[in-house]
N, C-alpha and C positions, 0 to 999 in steps of 0.2 A: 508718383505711380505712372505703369507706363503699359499699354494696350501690348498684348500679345500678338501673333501675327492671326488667330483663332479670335479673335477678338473675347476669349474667357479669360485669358491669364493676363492677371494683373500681380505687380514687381512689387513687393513692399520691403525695402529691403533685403535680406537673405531666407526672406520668405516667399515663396512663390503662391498663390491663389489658384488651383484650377478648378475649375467649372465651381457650382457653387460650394459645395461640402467638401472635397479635397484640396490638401496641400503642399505645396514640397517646399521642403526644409532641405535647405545645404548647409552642411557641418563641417570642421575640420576636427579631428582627432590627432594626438600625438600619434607615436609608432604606440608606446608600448597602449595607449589604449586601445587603439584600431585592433592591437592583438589580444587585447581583454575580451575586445566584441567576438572575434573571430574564433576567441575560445570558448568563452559562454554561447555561442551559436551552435560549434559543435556537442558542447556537453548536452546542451538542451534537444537536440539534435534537428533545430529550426531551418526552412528552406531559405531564410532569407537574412541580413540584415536587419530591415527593418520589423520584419517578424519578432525578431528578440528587444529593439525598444519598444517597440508597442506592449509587447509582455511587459518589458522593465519600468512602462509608464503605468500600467493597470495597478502592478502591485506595489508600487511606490502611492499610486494614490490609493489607495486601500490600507496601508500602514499608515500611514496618514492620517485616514479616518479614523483607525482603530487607537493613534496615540494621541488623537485628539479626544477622544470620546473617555479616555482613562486606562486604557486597556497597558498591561506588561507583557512584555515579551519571554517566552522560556524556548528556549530548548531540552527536549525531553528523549533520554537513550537509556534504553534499561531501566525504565523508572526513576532513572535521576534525572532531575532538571534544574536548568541552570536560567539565572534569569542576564537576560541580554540588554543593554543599553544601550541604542544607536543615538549615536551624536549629529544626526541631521534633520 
């Protein structure tokens, strides 16, 4: 670990520590994923990068909760519903 010139930012690997509760994360991204981001940013219509993983983090741990707890997944159009099985 290595003191910042702020003396709050400490190195932990490609993890950055600021101040107490904040932290920066440097990532690399292939092309086509950086263009995944850059589409789901648009669709969702978020002002930021990181605006849409923090979404992508909430609702990943909330699906989570809920397929831990038992819960199934449907998709529901016109009254039909389909039930979905995510493999992660």
């Amino acid at each position: 670990m290595s003191n910042g010139s702020n003396g709050n930012e400490v190195n932990e690997g490609s993890v950055q520590r600021i101040e107490k509760r904040k932290y920066r994360l440097q990532i690399y991204l292939s092309s086509e994923a950086y263009e995944r981001l850059l589409a789901i940013r648009q669709l969702a219509e978020a002002h930021t990068n990181v605006e849409v993983i923090r979404n992508a983090l909430r609702l990943y741990e909330w699906f989570l909760e809920q397929k831990k707890e038992g819960y199934k997944f449907h998709l529901v159009k016109d009254e039909k519903a389909l039930e979905v099985e995510l493999m992660f």
